[in-house]
C-alpha positions as CSV (number, residue, x, y, z in Angstrom):
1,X,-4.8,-29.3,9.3
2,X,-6.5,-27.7,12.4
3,X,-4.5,-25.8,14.9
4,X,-3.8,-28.1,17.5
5,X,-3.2,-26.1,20.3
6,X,-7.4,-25.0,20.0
7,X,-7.8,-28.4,20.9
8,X,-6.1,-28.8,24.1
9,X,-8.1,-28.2,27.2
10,X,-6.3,-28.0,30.4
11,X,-8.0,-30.3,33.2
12,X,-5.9,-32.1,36.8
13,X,-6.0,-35.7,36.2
14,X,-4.3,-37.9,39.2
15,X,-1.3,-39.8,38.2
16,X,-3.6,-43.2,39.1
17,X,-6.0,-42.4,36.3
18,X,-3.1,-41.8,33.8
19,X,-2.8,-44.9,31.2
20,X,1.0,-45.6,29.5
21,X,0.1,-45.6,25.5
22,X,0.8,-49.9,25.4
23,X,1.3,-48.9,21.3
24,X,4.2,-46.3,21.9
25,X,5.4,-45.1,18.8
26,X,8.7,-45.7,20.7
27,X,8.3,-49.0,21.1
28,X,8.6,-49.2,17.0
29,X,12.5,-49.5,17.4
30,X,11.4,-52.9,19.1
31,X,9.7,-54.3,16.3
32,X,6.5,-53.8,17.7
33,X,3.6,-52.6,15.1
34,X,1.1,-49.6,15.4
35,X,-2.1,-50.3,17.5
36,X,-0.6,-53.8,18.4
37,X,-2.8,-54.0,21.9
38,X,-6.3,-53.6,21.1
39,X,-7.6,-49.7,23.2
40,X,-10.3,-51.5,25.5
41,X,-7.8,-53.4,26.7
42,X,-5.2,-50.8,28.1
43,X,-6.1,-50.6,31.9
44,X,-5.4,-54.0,32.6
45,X,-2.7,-54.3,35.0
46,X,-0.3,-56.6,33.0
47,X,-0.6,-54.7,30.1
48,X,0.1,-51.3,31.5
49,X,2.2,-53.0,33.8
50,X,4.4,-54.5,31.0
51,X,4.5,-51.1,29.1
52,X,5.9,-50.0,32.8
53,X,8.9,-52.2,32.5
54,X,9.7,-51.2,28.7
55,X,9.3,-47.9,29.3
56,X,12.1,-48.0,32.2
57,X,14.7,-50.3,30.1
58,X,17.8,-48.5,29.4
59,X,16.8,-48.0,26.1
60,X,14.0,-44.6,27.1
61,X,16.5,-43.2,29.5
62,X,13.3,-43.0,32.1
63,X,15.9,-43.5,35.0
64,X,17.8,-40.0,34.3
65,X,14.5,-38.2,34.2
66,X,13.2,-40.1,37.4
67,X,16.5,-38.8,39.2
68,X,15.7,-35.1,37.8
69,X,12.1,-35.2,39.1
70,X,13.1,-36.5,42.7
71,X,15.4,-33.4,43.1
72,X,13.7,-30.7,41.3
73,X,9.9,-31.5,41.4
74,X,8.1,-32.4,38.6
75,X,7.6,-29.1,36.8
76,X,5.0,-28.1,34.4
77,X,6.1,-25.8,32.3
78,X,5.6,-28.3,29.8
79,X,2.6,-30.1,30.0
80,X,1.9,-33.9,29.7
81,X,-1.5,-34.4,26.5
82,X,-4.0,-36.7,27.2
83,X,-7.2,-38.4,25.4
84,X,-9.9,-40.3,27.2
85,X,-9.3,-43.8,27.2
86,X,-12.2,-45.7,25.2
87,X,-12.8,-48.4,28.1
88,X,-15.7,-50.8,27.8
89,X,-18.8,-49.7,28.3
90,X,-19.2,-49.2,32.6
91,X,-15.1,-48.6,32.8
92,X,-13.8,-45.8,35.4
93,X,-13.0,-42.9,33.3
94,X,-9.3,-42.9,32.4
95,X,-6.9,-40.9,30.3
96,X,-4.1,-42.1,27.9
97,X,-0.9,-40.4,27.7
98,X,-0.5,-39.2,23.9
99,X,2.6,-36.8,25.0
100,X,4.5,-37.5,27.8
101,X,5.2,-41.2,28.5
102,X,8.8,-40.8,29.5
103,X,7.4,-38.5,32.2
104,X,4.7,-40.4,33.5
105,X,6.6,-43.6,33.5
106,X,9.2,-42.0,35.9
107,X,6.5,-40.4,38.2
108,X,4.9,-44.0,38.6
109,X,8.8,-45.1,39.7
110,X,8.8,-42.5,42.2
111,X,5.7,-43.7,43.8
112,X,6.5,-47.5,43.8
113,X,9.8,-46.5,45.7
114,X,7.8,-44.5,48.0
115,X,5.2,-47.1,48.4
116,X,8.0,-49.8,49.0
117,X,9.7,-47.6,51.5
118,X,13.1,-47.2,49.3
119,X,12.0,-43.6,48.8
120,X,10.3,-41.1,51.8
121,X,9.0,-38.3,49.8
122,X,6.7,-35.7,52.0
123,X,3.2,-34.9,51.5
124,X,4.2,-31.4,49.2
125,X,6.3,-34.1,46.8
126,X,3.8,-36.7,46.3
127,X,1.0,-34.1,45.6
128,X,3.5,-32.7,43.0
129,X,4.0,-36.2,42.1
130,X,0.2,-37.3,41.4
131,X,-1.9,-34.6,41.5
132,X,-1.1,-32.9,37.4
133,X,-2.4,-30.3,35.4
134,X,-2.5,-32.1,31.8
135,X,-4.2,-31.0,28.3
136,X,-6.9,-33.1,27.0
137,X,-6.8,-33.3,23.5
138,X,-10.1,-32.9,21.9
139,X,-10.2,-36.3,19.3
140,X,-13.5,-35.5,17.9
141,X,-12.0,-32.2,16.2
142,X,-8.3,-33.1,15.9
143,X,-6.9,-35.1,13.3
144,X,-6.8,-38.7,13.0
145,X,-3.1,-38.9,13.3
146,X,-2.6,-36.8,16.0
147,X,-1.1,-39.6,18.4
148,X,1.3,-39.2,16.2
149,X,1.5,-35.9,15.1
150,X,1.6,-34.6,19.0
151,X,4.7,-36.6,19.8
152,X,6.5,-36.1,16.3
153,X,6.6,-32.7,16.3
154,X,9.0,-32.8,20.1
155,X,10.0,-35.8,18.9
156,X,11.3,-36.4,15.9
157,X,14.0,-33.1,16.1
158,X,12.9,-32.3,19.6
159,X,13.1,-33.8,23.2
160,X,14.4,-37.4,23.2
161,X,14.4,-37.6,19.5
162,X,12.8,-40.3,18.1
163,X,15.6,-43.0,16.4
164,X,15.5,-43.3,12.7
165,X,13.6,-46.6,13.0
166,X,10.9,-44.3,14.6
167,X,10.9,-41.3,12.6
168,X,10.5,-43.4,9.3
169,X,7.4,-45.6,10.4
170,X,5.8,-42.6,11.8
171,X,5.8,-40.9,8.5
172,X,4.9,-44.3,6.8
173,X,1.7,-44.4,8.5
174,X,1.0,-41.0,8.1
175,X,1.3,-41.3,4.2
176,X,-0.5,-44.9,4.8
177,X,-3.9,-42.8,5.9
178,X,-3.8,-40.7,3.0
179,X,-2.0,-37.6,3.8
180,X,0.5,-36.5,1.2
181,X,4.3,-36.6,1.4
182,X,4.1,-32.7,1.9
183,X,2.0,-33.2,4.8
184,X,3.2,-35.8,6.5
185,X,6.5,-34.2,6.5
186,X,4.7,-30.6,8.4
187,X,2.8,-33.1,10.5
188,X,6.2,-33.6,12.5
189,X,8.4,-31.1,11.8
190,X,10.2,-32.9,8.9
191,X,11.7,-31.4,5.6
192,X,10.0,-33.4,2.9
193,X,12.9,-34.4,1.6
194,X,14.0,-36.1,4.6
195,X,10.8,-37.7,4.8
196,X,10.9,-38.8,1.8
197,X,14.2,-40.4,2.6
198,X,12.7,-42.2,5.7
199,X,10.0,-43.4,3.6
200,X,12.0,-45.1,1.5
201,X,14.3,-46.6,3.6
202,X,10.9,-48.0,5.7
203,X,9.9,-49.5,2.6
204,X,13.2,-51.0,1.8
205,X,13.1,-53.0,5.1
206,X,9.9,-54.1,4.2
207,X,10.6,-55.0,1.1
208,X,13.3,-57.6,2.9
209,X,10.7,-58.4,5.5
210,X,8.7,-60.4,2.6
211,X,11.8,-62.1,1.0
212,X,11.4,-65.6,1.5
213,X,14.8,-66.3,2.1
214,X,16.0,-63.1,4.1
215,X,12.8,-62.1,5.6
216,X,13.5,-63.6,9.0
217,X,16.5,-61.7,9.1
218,X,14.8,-58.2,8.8
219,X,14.1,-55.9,11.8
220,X,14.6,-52.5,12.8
221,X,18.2,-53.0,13.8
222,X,19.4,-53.5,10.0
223,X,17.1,-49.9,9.0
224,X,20.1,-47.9,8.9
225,X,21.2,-49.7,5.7
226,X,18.9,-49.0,3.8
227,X,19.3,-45.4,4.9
228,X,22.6,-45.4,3.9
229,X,21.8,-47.0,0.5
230,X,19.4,-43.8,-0.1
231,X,22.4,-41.3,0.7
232,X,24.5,-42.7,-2.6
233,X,23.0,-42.6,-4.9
234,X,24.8,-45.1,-7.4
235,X,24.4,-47.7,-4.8
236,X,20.8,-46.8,-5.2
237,X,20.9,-47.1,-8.8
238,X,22.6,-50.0,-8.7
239,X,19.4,-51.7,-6.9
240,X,17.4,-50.2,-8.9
241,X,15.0,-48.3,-6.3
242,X,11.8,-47.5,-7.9
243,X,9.4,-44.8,-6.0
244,X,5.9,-46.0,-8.2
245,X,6.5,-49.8,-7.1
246,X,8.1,-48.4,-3.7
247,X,11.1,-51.1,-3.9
248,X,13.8,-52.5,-5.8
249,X,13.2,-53.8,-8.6
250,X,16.6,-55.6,-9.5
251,X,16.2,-58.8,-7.7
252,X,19.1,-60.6,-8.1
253,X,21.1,-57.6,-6.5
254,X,18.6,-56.7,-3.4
255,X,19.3,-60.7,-2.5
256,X,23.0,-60.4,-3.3
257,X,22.8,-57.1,-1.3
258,X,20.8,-58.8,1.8
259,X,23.3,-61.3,2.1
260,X,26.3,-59.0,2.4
261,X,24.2,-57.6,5.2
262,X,23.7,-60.6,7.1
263,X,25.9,-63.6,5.6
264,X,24.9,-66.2,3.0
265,X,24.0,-69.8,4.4
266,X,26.0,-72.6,2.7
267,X,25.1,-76.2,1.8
268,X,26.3,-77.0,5.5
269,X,23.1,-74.8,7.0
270,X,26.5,-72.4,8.7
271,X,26.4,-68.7,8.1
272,X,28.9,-66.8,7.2
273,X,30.0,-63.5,8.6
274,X,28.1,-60.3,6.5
275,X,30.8,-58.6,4.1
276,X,28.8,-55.8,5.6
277,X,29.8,-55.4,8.9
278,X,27.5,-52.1,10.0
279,X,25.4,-49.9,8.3
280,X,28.8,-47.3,7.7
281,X,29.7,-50.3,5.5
282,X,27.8,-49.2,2.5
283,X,29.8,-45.9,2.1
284,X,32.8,-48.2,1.2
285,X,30.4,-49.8,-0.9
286,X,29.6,-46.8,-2.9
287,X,33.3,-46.1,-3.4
288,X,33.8,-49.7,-5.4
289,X,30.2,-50.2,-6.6
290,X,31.3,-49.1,-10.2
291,X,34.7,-50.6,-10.4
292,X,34.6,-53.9,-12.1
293,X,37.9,-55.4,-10.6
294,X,37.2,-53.8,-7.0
295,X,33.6,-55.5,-6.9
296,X,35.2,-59.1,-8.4
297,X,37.3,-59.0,-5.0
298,X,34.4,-58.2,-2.9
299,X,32.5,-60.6,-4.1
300,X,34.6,-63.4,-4.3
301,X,34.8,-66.4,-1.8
302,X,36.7,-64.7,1.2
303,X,36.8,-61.4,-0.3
304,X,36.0,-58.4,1.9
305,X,35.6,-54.5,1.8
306,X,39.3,-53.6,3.0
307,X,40.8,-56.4,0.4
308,X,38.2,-54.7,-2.1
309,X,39.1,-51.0,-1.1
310,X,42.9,-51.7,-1.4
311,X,42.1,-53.4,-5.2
312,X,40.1,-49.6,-5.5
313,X,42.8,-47.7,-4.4
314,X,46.0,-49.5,-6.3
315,X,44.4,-48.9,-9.4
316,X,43.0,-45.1,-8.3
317,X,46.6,-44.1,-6.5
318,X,45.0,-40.2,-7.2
319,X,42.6,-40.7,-4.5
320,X,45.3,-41.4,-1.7
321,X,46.2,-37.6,-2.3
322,X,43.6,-35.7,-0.7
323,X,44.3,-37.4,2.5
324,X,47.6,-36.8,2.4
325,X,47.4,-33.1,2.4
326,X,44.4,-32.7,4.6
327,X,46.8,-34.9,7.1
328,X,50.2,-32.5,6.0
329,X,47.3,-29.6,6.6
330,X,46.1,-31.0,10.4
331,X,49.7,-31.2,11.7
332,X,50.8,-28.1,10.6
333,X,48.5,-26.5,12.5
334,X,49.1,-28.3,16.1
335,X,50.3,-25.2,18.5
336,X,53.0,-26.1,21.2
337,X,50.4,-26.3,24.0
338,X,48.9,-29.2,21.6
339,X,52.1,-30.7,20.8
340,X,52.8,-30.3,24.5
341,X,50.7,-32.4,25.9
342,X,50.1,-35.2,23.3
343,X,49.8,-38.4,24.8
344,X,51.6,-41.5,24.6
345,X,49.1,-43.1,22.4
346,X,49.2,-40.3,19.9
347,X,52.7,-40.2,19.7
348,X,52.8,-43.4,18.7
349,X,50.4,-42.9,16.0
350,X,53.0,-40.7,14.7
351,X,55.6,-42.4,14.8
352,X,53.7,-45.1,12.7
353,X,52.8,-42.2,10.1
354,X,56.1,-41.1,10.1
355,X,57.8,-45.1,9.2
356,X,55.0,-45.4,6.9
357,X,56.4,-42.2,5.3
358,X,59.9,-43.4,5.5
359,X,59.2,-46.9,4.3
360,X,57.0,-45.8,0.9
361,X,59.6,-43.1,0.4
362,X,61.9,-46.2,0.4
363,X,60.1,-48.0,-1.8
364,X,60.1,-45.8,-4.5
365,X,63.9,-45.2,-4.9
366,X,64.4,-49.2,-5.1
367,X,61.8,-49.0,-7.8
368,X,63.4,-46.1,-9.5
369,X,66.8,-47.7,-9.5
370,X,65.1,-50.8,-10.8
């Protein structure tokens, strides 16, 4: 791969002549594919104007780094990348923001509260505001991934990290052009392991994206089970994950699996509640996923994962011992100014510990006398 910082030029561009990327890589957490708008059609004011108002949802934190800007200038120490805009043929010559959308985006806020008289900014600010030194990427030298490439590399463990959801279809489409898992990992700063992970994870979701029943239930939101699924690795097994097919091949297990995620529908059309409540859910999962009698309970009609773990546990009473001690361990180290100044909260959640105590303490004399 080329280096990339040959092939940044710096030129001024005025803020007006600056397009917002309409296919984000951000907006992936969304739902929304790569290259969903079609490039000659980026100018036009309702779709840059619609990437405008995504861009300053909660969700991109744009307002934070609007309020930053207004009191300390917009400063260039780190540069905004740009690549000419491929317009029709005639078009004024434009640039799309490859790095820097987030920054951009709250510059354009400033100047529609200045132009609607909310803000009065003086002549030094709005120059600051508008008039920017960028770097103009050079595209016929520079990879052919390097929209995303650019970004990844702040993004994915840098500035604003990209979510999961991100990360993962970023490296999918890398691979997806041909690089190899080794290089799409580099590309943005990733282990290949970890990309690896996201990979799979991507494909998992997919994977329930095409299932006729559960496909409609599949979107980005739902991602972080899968990623969970590739961290335990006897839940993997379980579904039997296969990295030449790129998905599970035990069907009858992915479907029970998808249903725990989002309920089962019965003969009535209702929908139940998921026995998975949140992605954290499948690390209880791994605990039972071998245990015959745990799993039974889980899966029954009504069963759930605390009914399921309490079957685990009362036939494993071993496991209950490590966080005993590690709880003996933690209050033997609480100094008086700690103890001092516990609230009333905590001290009832010792008091709690401490009838629990009593009561199994309790329990087991009237079992030994019995």
């Amino acid at each position: 791969m080329p280096d990339l910082s040959a092939l940044l030029k710096p030129i001024q561009v005025g803020l007006e002549n600056l397009l917002l990327d309409p296919n984000n890589p951000r907006f992936a957490a969304l739902g929304q594919e790569f290259d969903a708008v079609p490039e000659p059609r980026f100018a036009e004011p309702k779709v840059q104007l619609q990437t405008y108002d995504r861009m300053k949802t909660p969700r991109f934190e744009v307002s934070e780094l609007r309020d930053t800007i207004k009191n300390l200038g917009f400063l260039p120490m780190d540069r905004i990348v740009v690549r000419k805009w491929k317009g029709p043929d005639g078009a004024a010559e434009k640039y799309v923001v490859v790095e820097g959308n987030r920054r951009i985006a709250a510059l354009k806020w400033l100047i529609e509260l200045q132009e609607s008289g909310r803000e009065t900014f003086s002549a030094e600010q709005l120059e600051n505001f508008t008039k920017l030194e960028v770097l103009l990427l050079d595209e016929q030298n520079a990879p052919p991934n390097s929209r995303l490439i650019l970004p990844g590399l702040r993004h994915v463990s840098g500035i604003k990290e990209w979510g999961p959801y991100q990360k993962a279809k970023a490296v999918h489409a890398l691979r997806e052009s041909g690089m190899s898992p080794q290089e799409a990992a580099q590309s943005i700063g990733l282990s290949t392991r970890a990309a690896n992970q996201l990979w799979r994870s991507y494909l998992a979701l997919e994977q329930m994206g095409a299932d006729e029943e559960f496909g409609e239930f599949a979107e980005p939101a739902l991602y972080s089970y899968f990623e969970e699924v590739f961290k335990r690795g006897n839940v993997r097994d379980w579904l039997e994950w296969n990295d030449d097919q790129r998905k599970f091949v035990n069907q009858e297990r992915i479907r029970e699996f998808y249903g725990w995620m989002v309920g089962e529908t019965n003969d009535a059309g209702e929908q139940s509640e998921p026995k998975l409540s949140e992605a954290k859910s499948v690390r209880d999962l791994g605990k039972i996923i071998d245990d015959i009698g745990a799993m039974t309970v889980f899966r029954s009609e009504g069963g759930s994962m605390i009914r399921a773990l309490a079957r685990f546990e009362a036939e494993h009473p071993q496991e209950w011992m490590p966080a005993v001690s590690s709880a003996e361990n933690v209050l033997a180290s609480l100094s008086p100014d700690i103890l001092r100044q516990l609230s009333d909260a905590e001290l009832a959640t010792l008091g709690k510990l401490r009838s629990r105590v009593d009561q199994v303490l309790e329990d087991r004399k009237r079992l030994r006398v019995a």
